[in-house]
mmCIF file of the N, C-alpha and C atoms, coordinates in Angstrom:
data_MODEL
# 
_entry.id   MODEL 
# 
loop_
_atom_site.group_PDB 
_atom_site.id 
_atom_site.type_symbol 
_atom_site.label_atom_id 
_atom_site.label_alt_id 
_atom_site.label_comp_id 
_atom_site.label_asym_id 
_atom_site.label_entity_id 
_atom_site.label_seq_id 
_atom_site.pdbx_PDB_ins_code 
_atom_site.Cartn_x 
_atom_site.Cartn_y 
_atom_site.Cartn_z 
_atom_site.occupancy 
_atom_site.B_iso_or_equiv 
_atom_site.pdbx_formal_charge 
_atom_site.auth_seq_id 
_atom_site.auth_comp_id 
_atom_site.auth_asym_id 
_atom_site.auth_atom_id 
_atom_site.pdbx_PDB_model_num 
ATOM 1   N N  . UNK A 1 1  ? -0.887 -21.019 8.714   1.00 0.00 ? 1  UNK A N  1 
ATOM 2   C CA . UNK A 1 1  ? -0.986 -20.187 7.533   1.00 0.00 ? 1  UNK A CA 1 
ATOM 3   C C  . UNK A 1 1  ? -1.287 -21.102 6.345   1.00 0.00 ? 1  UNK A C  1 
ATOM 4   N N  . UNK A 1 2  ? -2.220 -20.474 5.553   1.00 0.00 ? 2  UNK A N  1 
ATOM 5   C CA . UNK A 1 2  ? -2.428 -21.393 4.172   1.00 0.00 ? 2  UNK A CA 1 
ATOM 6   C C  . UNK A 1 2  ? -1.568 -21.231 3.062   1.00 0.00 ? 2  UNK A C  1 
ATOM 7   N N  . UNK A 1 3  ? -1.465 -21.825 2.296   1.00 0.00 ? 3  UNK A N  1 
ATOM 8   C CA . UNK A 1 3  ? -0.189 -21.996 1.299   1.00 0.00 ? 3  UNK A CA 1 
ATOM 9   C C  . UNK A 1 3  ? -0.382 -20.861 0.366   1.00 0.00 ? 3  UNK A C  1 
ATOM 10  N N  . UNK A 1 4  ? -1.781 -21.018 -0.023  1.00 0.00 ? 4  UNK A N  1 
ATOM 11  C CA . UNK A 1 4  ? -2.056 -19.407 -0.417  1.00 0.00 ? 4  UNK A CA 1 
ATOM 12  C C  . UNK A 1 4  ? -1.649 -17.776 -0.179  1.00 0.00 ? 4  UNK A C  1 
ATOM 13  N N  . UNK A 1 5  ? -1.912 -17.910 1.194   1.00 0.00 ? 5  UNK A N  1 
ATOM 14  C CA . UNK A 1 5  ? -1.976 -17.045 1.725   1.00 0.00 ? 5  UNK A CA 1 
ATOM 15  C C  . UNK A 1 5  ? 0.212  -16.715 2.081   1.00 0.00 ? 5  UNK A C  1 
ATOM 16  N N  . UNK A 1 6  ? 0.426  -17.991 2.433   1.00 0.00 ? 6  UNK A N  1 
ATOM 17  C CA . UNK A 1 6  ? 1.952  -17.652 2.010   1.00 0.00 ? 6  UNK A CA 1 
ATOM 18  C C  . UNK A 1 6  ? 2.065  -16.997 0.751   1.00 0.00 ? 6  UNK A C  1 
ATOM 19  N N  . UNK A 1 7  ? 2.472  -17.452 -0.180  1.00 0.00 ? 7  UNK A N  1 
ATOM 20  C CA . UNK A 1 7  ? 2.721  -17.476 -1.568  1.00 0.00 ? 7  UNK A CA 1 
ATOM 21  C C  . UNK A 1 7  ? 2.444  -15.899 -2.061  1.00 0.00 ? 7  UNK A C  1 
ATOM 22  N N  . UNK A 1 8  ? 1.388  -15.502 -1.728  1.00 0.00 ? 8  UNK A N  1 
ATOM 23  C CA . UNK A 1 8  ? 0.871  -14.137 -1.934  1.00 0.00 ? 8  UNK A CA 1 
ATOM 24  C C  . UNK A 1 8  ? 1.971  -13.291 -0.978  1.00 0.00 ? 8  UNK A C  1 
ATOM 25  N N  . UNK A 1 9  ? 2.515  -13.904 0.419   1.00 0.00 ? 9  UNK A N  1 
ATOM 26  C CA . UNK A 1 9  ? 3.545  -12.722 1.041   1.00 0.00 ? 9  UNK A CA 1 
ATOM 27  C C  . UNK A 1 9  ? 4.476  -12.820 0.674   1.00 0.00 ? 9  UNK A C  1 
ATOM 28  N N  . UNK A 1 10 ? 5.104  -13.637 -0.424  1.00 0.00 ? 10 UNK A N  1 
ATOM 29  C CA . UNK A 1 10 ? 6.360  -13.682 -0.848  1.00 0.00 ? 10 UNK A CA 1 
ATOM 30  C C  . UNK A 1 10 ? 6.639  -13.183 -2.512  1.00 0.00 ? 10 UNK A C  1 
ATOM 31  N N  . UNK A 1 11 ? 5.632  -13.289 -2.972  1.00 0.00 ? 11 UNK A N  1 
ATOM 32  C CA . UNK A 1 11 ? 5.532  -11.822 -4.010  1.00 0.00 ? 11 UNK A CA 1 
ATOM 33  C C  . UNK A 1 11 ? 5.229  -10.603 -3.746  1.00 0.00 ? 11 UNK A C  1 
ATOM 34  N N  . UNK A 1 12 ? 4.799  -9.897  -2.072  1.00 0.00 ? 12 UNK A N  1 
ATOM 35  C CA . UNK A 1 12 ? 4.683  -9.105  -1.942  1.00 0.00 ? 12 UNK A CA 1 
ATOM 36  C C  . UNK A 1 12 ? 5.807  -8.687  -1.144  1.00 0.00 ? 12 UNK A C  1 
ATOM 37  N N  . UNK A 1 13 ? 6.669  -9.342  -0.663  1.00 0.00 ? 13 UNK A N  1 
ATOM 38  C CA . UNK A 1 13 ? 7.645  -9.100  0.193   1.00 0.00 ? 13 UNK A CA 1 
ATOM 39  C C  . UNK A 1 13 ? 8.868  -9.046  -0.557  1.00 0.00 ? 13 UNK A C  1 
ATOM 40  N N  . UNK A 1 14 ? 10.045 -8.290  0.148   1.00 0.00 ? 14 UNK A N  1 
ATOM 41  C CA . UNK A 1 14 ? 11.269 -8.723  -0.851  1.00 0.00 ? 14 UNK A CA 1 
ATOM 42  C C  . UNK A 1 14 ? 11.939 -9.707  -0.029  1.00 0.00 ? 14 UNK A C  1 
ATOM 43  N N  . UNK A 1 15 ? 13.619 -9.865  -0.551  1.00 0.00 ? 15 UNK A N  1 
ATOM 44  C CA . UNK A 1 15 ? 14.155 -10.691 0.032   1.00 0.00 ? 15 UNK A CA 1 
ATOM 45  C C  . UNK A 1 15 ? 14.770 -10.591 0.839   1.00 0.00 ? 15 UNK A C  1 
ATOM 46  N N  . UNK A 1 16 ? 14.579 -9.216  1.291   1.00 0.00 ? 16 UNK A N  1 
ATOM 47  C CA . UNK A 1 16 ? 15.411 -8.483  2.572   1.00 0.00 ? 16 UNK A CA 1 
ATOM 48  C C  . UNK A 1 16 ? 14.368 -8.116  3.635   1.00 0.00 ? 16 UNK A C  1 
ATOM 49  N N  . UNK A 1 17 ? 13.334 -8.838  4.328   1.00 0.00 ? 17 UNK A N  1 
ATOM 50  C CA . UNK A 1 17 ? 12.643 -8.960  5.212   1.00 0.00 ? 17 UNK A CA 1 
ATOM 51  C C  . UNK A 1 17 ? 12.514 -9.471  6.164   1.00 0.00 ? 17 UNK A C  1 
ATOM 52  N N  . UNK A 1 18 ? 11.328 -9.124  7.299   1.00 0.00 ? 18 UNK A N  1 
ATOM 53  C CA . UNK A 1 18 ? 11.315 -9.806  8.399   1.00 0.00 ? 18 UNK A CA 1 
ATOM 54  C C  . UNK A 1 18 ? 10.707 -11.227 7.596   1.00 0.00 ? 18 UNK A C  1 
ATOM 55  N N  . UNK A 1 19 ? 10.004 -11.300 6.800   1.00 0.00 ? 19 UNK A N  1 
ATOM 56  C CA . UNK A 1 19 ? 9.373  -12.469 6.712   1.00 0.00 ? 19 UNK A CA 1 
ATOM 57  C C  . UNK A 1 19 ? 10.307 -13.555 6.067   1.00 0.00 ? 19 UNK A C  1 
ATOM 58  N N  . UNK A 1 20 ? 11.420 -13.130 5.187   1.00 0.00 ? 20 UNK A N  1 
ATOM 59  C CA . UNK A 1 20 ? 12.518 -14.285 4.525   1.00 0.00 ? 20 UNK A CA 1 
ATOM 60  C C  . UNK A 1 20 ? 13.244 -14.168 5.207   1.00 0.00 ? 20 UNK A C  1 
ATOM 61  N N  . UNK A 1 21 ? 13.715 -13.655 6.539   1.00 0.00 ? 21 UNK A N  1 
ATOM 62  C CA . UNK A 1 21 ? 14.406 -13.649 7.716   1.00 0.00 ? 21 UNK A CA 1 
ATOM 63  C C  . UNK A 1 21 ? 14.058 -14.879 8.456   1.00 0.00 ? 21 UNK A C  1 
ATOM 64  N N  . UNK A 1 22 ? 12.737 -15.140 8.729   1.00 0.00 ? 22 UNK A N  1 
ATOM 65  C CA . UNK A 1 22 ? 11.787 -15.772 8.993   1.00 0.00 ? 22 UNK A CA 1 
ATOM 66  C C  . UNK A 1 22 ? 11.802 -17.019 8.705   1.00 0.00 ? 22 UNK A C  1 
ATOM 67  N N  . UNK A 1 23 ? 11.522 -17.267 7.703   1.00 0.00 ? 23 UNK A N  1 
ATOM 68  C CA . UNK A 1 23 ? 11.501 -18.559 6.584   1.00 0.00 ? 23 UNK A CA 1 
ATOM 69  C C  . UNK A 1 23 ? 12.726 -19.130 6.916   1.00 0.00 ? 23 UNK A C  1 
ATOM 70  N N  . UNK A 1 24 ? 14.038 -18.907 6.178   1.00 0.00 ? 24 UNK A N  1 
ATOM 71  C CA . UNK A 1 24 ? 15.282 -19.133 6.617   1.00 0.00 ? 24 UNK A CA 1 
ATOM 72  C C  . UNK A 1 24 ? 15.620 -19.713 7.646   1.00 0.00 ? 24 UNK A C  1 
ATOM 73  N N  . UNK A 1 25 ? 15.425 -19.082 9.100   1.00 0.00 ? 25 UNK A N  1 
ATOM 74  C CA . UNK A 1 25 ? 15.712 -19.280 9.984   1.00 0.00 ? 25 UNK A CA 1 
ATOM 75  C C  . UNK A 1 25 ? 14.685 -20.517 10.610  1.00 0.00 ? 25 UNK A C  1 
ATOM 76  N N  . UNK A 1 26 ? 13.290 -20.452 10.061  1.00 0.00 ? 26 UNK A N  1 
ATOM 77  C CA . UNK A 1 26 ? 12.541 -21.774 10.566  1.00 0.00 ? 26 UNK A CA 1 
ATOM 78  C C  . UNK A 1 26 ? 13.186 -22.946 9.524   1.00 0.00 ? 26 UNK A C  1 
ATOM 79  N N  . UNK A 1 27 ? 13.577 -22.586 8.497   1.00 0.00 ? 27 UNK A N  1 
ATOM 80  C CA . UNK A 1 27 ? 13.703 -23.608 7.563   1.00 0.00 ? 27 UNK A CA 1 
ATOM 81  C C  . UNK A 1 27 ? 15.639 -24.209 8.257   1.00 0.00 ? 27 UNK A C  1 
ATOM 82  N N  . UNK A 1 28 ? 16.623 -23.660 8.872   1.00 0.00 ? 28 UNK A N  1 
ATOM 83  C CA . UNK A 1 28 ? 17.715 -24.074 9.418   1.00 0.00 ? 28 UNK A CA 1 
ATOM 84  C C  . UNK A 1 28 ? 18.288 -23.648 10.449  1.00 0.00 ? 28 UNK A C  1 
ATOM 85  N N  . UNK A 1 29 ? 17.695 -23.328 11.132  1.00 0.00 ? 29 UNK A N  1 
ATOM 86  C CA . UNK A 1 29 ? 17.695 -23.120 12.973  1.00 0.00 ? 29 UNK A CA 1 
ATOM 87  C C  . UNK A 1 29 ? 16.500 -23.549 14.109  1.00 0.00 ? 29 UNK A C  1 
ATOM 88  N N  . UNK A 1 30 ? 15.389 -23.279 13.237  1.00 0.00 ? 30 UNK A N  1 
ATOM 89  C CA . UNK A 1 30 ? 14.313 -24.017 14.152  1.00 0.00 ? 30 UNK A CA 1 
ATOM 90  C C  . UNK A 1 30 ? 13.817 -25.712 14.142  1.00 0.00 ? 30 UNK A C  1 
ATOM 91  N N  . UNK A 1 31 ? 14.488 -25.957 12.713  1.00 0.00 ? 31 UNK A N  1 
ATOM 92  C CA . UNK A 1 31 ? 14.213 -27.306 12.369  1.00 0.00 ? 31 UNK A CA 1 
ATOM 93  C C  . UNK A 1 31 ? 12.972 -27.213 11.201  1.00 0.00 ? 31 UNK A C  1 
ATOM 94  N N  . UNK A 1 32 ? 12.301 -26.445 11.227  1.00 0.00 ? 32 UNK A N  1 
ATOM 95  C CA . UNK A 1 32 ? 10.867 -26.690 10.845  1.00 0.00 ? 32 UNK A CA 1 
ATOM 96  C C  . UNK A 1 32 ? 10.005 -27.767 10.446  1.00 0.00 ? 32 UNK A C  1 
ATOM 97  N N  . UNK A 1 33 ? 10.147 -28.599 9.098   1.00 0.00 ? 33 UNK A N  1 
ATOM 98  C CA . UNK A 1 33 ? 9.632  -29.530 9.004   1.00 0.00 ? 33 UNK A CA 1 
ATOM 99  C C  . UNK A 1 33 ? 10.966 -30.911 8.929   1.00 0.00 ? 33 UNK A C  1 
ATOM 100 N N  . UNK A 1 34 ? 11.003 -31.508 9.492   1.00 0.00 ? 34 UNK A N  1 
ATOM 101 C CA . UNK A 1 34 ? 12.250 -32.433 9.262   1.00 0.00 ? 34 UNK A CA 1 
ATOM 102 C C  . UNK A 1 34 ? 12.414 -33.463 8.332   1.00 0.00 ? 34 UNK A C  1 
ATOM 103 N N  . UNK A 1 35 ? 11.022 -33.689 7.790   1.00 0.00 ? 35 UNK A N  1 
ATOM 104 C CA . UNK A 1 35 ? 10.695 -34.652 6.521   1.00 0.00 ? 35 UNK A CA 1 
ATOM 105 C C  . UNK A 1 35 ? 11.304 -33.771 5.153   1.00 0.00 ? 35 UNK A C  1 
ATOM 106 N N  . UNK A 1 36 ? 11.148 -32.395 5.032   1.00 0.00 ? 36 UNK A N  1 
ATOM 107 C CA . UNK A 1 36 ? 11.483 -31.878 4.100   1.00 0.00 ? 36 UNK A CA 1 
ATOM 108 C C  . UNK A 1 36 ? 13.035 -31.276 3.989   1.00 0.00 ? 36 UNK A C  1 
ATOM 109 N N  . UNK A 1 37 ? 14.013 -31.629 3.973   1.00 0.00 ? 37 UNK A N  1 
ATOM 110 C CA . UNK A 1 37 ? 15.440 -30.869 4.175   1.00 0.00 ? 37 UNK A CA 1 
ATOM 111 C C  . UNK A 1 37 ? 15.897 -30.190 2.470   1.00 0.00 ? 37 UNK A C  1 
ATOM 112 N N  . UNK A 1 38 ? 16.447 -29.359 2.892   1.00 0.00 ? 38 UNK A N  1 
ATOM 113 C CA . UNK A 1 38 ? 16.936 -28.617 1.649   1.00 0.00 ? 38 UNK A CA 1 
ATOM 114 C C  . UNK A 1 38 ? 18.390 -27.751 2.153   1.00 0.00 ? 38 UNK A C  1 
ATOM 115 N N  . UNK A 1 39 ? 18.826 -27.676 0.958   1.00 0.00 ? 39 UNK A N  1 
ATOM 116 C CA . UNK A 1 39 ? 20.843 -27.248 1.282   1.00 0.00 ? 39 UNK A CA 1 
ATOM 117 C C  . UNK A 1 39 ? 20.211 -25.731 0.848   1.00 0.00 ? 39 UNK A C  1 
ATOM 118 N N  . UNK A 1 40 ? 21.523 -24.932 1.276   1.00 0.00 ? 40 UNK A N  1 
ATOM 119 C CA . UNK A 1 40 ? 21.295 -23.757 1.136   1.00 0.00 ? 40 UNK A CA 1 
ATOM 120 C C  . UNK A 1 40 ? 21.270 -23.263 -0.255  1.00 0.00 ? 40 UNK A C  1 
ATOM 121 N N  . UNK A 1 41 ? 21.931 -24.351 -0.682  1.00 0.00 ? 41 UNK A N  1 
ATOM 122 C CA . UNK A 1 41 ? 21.858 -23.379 -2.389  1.00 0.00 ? 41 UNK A CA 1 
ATOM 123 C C  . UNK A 1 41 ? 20.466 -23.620 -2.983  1.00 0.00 ? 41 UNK A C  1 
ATOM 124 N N  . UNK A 1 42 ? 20.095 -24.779 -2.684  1.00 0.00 ? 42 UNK A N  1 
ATOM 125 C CA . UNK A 1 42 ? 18.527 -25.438 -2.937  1.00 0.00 ? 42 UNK A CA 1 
ATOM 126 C C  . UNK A 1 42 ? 17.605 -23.999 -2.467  1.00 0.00 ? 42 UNK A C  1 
ATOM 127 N N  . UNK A 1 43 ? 17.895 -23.463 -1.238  1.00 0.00 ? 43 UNK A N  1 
ATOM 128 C CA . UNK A 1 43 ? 17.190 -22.671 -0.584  1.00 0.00 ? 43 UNK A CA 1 
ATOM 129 C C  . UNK A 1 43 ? 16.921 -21.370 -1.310  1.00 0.00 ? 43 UNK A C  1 
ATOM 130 N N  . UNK A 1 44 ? 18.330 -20.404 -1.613  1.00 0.00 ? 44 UNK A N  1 
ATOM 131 C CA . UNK A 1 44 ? 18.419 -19.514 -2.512  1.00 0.00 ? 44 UNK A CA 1 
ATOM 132 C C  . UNK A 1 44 ? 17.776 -19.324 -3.896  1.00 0.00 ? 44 UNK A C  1 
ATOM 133 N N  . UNK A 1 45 ? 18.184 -20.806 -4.468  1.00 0.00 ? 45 UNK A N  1 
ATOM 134 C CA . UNK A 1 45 ? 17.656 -20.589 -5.758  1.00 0.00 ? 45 UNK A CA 1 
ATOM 135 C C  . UNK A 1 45 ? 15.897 -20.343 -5.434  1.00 0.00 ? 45 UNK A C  1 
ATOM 136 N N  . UNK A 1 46 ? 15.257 -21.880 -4.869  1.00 0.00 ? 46 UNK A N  1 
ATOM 137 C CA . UNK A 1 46 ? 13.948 -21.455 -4.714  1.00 0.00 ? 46 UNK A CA 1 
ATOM 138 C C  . UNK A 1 46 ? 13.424 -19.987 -4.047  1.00 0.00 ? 46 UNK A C  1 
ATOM 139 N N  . UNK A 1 47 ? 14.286 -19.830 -2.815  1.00 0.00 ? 47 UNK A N  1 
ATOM 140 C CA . UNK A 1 47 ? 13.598 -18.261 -2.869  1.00 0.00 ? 47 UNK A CA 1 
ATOM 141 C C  . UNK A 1 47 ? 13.789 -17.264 -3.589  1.00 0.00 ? 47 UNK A C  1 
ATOM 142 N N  . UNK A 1 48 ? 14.330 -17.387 -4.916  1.00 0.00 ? 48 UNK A N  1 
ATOM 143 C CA . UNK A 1 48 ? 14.090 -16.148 -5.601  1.00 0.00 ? 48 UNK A CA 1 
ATOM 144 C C  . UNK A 1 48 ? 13.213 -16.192 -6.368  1.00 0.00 ? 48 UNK A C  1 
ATOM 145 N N  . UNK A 1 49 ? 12.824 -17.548 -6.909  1.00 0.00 ? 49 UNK A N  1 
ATOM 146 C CA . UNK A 1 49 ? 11.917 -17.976 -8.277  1.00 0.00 ? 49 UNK A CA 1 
ATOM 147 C C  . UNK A 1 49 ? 10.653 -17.804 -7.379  1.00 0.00 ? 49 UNK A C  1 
ATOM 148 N N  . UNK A 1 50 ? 10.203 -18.103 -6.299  1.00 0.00 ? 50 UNK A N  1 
ATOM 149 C CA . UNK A 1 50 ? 9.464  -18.004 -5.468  1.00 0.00 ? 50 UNK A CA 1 
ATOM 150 C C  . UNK A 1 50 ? 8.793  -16.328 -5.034  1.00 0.00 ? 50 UNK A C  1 
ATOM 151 N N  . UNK A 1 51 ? 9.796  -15.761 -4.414  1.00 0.00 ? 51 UNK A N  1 
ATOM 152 C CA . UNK A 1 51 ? 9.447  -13.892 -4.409  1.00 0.00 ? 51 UNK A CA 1 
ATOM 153 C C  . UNK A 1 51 ? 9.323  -13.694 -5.840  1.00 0.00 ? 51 UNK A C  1 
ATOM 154 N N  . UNK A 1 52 ? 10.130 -14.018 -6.488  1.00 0.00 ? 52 UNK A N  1 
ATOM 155 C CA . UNK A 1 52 ? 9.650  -13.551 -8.030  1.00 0.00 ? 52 UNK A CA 1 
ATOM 156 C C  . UNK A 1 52 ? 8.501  -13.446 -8.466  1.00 0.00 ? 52 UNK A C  1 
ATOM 157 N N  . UNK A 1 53 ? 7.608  -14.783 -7.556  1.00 0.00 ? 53 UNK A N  1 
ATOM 158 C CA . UNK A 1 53 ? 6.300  -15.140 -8.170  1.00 0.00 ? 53 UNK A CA 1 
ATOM 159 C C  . UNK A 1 53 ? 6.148  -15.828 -9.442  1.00 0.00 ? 53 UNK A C  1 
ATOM 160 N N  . UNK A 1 54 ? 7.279  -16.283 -9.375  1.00 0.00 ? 54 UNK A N  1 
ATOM 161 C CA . UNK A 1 54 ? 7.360  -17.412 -10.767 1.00 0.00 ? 54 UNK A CA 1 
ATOM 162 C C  . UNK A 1 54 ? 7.613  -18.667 -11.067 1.00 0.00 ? 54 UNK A C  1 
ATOM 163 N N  . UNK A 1 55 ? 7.567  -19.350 -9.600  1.00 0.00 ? 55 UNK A N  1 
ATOM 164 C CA . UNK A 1 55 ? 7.313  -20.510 -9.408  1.00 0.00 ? 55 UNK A CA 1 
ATOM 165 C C  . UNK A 1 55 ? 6.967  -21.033 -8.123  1.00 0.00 ? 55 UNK A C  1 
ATOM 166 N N  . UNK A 1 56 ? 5.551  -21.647 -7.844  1.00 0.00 ? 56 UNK A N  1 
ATOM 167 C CA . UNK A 1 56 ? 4.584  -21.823 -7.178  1.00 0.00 ? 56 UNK A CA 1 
ATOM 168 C C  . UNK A 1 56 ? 5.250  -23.151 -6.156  1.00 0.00 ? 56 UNK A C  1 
ATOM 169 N N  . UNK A 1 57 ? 5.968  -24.146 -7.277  1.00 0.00 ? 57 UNK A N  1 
ATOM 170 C CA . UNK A 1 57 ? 6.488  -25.682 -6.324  1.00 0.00 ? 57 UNK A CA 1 
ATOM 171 C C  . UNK A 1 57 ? 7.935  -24.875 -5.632  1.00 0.00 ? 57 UNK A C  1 
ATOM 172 N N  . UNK A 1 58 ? 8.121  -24.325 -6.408  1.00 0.00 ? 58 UNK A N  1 
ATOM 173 C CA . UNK A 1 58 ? 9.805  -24.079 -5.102  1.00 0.00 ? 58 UNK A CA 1 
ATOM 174 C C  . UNK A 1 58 ? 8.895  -23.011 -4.089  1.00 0.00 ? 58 UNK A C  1 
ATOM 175 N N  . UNK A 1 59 ? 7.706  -22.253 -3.974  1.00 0.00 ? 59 UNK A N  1 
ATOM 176 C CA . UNK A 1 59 ? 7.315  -21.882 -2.775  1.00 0.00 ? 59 UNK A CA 1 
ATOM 177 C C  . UNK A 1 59 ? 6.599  -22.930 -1.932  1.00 0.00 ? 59 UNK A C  1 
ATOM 178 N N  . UNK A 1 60 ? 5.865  -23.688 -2.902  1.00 0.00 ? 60 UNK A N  1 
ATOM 179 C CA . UNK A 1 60 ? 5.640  -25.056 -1.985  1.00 0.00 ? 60 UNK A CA 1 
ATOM 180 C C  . UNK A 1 60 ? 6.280  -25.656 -1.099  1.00 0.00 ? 60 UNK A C  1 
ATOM 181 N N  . UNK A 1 61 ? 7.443  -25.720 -2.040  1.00 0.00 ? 61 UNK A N  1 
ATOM 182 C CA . UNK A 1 61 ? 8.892  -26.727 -0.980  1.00 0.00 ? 61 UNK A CA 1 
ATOM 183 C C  . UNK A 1 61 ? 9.078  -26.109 0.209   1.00 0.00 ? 61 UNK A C  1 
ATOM 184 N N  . UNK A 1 62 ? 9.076  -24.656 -0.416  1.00 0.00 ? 62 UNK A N  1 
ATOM 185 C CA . UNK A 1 62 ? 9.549  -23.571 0.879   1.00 0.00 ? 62 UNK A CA 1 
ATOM 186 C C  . UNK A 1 62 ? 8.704  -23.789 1.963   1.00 0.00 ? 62 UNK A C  1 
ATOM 187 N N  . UNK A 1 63 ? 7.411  -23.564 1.841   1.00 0.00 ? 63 UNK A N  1 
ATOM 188 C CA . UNK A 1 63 ? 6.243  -23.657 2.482   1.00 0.00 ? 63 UNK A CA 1 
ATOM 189 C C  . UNK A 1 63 ? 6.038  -25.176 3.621   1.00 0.00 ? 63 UNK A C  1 
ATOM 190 N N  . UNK A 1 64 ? 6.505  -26.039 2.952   1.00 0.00 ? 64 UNK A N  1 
ATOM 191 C CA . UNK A 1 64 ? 6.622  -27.191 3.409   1.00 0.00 ? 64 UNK A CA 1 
ATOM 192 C C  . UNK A 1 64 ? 8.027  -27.579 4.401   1.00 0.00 ? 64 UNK A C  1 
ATOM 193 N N  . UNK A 1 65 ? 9.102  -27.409 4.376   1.00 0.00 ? 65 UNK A N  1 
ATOM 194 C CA . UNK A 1 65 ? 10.414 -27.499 4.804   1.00 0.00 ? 65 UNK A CA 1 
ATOM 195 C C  . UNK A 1 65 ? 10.289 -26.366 5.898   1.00 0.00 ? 65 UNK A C  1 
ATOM 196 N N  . UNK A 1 66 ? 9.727  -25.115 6.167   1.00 0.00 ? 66 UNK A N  1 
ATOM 197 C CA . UNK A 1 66 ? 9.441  -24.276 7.124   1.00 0.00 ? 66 UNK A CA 1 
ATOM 198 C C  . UNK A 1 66 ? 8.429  -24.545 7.933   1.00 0.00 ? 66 UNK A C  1 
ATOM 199 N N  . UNK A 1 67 ? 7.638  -25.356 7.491   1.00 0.00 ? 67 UNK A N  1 
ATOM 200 C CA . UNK A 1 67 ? 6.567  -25.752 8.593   1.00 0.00 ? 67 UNK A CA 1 
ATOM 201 C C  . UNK A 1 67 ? 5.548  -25.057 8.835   1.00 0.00 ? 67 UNK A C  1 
ATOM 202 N N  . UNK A 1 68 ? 5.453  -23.973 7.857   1.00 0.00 ? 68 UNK A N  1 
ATOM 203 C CA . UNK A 1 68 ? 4.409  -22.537 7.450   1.00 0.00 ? 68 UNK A CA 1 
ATOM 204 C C  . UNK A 1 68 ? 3.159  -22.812 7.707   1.00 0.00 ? 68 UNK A C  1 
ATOM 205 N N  . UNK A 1 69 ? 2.876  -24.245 7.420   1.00 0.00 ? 69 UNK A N  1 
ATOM 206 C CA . UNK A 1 69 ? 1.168  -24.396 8.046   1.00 0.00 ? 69 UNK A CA 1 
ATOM 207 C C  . UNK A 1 69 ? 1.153  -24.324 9.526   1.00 0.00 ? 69 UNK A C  1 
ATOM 208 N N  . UNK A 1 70 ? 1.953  -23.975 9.984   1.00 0.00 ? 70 UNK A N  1 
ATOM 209 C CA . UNK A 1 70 ? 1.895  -23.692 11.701  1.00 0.00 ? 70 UNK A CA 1 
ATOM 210 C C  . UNK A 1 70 ? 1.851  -22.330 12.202  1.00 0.00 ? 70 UNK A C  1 
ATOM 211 N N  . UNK A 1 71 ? 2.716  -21.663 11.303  1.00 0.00 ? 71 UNK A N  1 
ATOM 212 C CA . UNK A 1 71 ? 2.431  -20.356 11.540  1.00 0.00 ? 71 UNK A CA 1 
ATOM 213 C C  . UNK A 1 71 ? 1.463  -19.417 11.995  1.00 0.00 ? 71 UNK A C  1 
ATOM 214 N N  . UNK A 1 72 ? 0.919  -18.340 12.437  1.00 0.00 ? 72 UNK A N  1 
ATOM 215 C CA . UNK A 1 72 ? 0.151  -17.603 12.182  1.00 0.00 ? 72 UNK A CA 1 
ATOM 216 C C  . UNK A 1 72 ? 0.443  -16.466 11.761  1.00 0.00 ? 72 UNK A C  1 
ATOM 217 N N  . UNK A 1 73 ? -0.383 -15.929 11.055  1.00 0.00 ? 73 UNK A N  1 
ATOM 218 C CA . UNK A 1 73 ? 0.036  -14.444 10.503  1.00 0.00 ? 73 UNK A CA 1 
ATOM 219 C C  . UNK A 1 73 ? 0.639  -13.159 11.599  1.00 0.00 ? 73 UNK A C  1 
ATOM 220 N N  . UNK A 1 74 ? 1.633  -12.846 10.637  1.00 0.00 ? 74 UNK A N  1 
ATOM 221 C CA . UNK A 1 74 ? 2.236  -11.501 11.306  1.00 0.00 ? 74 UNK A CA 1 
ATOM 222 C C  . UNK A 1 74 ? 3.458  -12.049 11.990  1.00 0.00 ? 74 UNK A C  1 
ATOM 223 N N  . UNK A 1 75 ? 3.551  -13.443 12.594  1.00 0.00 ? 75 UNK A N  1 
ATOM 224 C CA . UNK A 1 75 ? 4.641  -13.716 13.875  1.00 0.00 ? 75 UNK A CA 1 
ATOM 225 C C  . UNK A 1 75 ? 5.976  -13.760 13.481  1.00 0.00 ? 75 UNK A C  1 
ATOM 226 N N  . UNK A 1 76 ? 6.279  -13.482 12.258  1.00 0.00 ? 76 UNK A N  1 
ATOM 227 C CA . UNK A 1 76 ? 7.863  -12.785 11.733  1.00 0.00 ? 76 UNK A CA 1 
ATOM 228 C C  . UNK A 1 76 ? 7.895  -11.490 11.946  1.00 0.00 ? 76 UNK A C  1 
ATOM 229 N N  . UNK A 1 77 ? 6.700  -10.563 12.286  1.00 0.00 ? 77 UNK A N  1 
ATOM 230 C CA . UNK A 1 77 ? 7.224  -9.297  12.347  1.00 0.00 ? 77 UNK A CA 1 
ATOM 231 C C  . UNK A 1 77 ? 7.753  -9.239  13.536  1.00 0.00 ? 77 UNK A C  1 
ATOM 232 N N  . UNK A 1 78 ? 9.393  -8.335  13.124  1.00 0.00 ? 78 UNK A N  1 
ATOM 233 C CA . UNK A 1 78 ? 9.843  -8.225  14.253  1.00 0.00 ? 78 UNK A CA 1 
ATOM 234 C C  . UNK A 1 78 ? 10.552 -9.581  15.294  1.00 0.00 ? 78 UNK A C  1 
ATOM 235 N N  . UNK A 1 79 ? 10.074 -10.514 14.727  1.00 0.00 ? 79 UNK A N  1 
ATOM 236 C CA . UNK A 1 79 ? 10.889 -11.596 14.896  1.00 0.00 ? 79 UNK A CA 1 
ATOM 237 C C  . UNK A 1 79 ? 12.214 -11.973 14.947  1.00 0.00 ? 79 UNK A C  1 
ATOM 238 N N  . UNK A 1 80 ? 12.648 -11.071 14.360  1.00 0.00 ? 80 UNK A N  1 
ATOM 239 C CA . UNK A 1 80 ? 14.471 -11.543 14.030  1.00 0.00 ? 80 UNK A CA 1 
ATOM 240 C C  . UNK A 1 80 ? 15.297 -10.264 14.487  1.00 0.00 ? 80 UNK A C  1 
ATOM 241 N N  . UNK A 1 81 ? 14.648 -9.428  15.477  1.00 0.00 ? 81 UNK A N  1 
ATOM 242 C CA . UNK A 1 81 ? 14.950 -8.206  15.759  1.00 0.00 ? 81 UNK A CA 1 
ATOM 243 C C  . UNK A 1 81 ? 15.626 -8.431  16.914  1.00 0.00 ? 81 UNK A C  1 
# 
């Protein structure tokens, strides 16, 4: 997935989704990226400023610490079900 193309589903998504279900769980159960670590409060704050759509580097971080360039589209739906 492109960083773009993230960024755009997380202002369109809320924070009660399959897709920040998603994130979360790649970002501290799957491991995702291991160069990038972040604490949970680190996590929270950026994902709200982030869905907010009001700040682009804490979706970066996000984007990066989840490992999102691996992704392909859609594969949270239903994912955490």
């Amino acid at each position: 997935m492109e960083f773009n193309a993230f960024y755009r589903k997380c202002r369109e998504e809320s924070t009660v989704s399959d897709f920040e279900s998603y994130l979360s769980y790649c970002i501290f159960e799957k491991g995702g990226n291991k160069q990038e670590t972040i604490s949970l409060e680190e996590y929270s704050a950026m994902r709200d400023r982030a869905f907010d759509g009001l700040d682009e580097e804490a979706a970066r971080r996000l984007f990066e610490a989840a490992g999102a360039i691996h992704w392909r589209e859609g594969e949270w739906e239903g994912a955490m079900k």
